[in-house]
N, C-alpha and C positions, 0 to 999 in steps of 0.2 A: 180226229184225223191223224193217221201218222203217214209223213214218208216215205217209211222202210219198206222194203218189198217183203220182206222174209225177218221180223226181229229174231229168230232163233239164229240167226247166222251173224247176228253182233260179236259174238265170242269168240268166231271162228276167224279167228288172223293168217289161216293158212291160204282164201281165199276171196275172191273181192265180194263186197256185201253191196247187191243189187238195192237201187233206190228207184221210187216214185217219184219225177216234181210233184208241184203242185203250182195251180194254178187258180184266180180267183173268179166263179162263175155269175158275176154279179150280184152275190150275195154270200158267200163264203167259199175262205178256201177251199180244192176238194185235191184230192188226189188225180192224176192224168194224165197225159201227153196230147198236146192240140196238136191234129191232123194237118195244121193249117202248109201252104207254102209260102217262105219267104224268099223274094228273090232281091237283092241287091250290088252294087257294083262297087260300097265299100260299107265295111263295117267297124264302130269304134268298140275298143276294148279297152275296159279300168281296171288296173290293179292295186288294191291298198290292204299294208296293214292297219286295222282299226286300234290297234293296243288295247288292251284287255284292261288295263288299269282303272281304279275309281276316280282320277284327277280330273274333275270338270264332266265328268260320264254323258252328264245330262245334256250339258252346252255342247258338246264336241259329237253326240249323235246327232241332236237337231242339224248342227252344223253339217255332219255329212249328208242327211238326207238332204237338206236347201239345195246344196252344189251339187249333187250326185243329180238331183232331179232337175234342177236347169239342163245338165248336160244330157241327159238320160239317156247313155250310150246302150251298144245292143249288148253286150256281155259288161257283167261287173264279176268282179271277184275277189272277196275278201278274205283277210284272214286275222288270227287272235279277234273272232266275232265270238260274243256272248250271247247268251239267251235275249236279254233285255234289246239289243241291236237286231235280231231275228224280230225280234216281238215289232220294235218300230219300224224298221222296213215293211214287215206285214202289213200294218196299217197306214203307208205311205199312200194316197191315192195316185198319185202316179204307178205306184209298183203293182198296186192292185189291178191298174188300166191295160199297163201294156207287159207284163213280165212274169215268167214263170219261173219256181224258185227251188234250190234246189233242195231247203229243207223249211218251211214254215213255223215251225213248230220246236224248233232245237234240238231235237230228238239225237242231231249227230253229232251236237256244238260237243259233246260231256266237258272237259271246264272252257274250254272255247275250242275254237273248229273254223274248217274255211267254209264258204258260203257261196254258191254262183247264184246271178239272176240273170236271165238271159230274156230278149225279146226274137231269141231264134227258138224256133222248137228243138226241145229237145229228146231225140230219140233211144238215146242211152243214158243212163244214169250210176256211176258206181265208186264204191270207197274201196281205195284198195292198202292191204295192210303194207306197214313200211317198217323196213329195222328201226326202231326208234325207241326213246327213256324218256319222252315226253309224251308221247301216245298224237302222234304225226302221223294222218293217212294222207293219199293222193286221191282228193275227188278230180274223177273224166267224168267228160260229159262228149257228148256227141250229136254238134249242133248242124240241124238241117237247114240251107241256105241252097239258094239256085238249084240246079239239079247234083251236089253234093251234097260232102259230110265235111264239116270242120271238127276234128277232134281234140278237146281244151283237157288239160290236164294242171290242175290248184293246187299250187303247191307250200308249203310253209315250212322248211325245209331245220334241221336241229341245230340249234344256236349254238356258238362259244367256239372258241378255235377250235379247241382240244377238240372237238365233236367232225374236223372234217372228213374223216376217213366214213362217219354214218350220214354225211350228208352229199358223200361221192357215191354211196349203195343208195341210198333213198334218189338220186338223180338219174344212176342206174335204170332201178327199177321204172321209174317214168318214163326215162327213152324205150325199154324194151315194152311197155306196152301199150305206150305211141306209135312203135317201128311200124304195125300195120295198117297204120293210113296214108294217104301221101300230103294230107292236109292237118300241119299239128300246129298246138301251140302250147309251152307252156309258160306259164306266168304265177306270179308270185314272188313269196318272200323268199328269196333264194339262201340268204343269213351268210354270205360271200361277197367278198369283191374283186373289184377287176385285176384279170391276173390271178386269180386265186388255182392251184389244183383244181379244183371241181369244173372249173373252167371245159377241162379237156373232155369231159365226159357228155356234154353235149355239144360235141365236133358234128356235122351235119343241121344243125339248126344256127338261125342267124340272131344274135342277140339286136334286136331292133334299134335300141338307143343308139350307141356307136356305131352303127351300121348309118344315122341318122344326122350324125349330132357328132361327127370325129373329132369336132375340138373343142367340145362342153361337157364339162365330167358326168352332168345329172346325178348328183348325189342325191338319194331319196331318205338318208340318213343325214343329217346335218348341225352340230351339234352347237355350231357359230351364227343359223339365220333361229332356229328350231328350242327355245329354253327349256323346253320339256326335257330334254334329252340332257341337259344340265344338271333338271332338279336330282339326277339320281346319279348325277358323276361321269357322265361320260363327255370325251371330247369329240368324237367319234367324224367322220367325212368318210361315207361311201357308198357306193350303188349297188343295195342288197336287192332293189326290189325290179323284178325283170320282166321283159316279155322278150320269149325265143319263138321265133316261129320256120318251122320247114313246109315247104310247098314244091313238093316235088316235081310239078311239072310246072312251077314259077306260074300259075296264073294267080295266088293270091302274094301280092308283094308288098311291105311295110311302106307307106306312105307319109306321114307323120308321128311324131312321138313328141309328148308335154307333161311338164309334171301338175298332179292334181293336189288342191287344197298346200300348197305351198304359203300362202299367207296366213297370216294369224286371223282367227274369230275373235279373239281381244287384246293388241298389243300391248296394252299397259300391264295385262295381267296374265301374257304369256303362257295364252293357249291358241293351239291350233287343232286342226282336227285329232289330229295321230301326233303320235313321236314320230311317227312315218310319215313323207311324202308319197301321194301315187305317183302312177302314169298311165295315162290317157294317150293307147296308138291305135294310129287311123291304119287300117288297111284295105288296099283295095284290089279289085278282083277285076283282071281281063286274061281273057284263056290265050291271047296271042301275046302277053306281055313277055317279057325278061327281065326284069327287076331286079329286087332286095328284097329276096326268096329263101336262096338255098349257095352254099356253096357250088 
């Protein structure tokens, strides 16, 4: 089974490269989009970096799949996911029960890649190419909810300072081809902090956190709770990893925001899941609201 809609169009970085989910039909994955509807009045959203690294690989997946599946929010989104993390989410049985994914099989991961599962159906699927020297695309998705479309765009955005001017074009490109929903989101490793340039380029969306939480920094980089982040030298404090969301007619407004896998799976021996913290934000949906929406 593959994903792809079209593999001839892998190469082709001048335009976006259509995808199939996939889904598990009680006996293996197959390719497909469920007709189903989902209606709901609020939905959670995860975003984490998994780190790509070999330190602890083994413990630190079990580890995400435990807490990912207690919580078993309706959209996850990861990113620096490897084949091997594709492979055990696949055989997660909670992921098998309720979630359709947005690649099974790794076919998009090439040396890691971002990943959605969502328990909304999803009616769009697609990578789109990005200026980048790491080989960074933007997967949207477009998930069906009540009588809308929530349009989710996964982002993993190009690391190192020196890099911000290709991570204001790759944020760029996200906003312009969000602009035509009224319902967006994007989330991900943004690889910036607060106050940073890049900032400005997604004016119109509400970064959730601060929007949330005005006098708790939520660093999802942490290099003083986090030793991971030590063993390779960094001192580091700060809030790379985001969720922005615009809802142009304010009936979906952020509700809560928490960060995910913040404690250690082995304190003596200083591992946690990721070098990243997630976050885990509630939003909820009333069409007469005015919230923490939109500017």
């Amino acid at each position: 089974m593959s994903t792809r809609a079209n593999d001839d169009d892998d190469d082709d970085e001048a335009k976006p490269l259509g995808l199939t989910p996939a889904r598990f039909d009680g006996s293996a994955w197959v390719r497909g989009r469920s007709s189903r509807r989902v209606d709901r009045d609020e939905i959670s959203v995860l975003t984490l970096n998994t780190w790509f690294d070999g330190f602890e690989r083994e413990r630190r997946t079990s580890a995400l799949l435990d807490r990912a599946g207690e919580l078993e929010p309706d959209v996850i989104a990861l990113q620096e996911v490897r084949e091997d993390v594709v492979r055990a989410l696949r055989d997660a049985a909670w992921v098998r029960r309720s979630y359709e994914m947005s690649d099974a099989i790794g076919t998009t991961m090439r040396s890691y890649g971002n990943l959605l599962l969502t328990r909304l159906p999803m009616r769009r699927l697609e990578l789109h190419p990005f200026p980048t020297i790491t080989g960074r695309r933007l997967l949207l998705a477009e998930l069906q909810v009540n009588d809308g479309v929530i349009a989710i765009g996964v982002v993993h955005l190009e690391s190192t300072k020196e890099m911000a001017g290709t991570r204001a074009e790759q944020l760029q490109r996200t906003v312009k081809v969000l602009s035509g929903f009224p319902q967006a989101l994007i989330v991900g490793d943004c690889n910036f902090d607060v106050g940073a340039p890049e900032e400005r380029v997604v004016r119109g969306f509400v970064d959730t956190w601060p929007a949330l939480h005005a006098e708790e920094p939520g660093w999802t980089v942490d290099a003083t709770r986090n030793p991971m982040r030590r063993r390779f030298g960094s001192d580091k404090r700060a809030r790379y990893d985001r969720v922005f969301l615009r809802s142009d007619d304010r009936s979906w407004t952020a509700e809560s925001a928490s960060l995910f896998a913040d404690d250690a799976v082995d304190a003596d021996a200083g591992v946690f899941v990721s070098d990243h913290f997630g976050v885990l934000t509630r939003l909820r949906h009333d069409a007469g609201a005015h919230g923490i929406a939109g500017p």
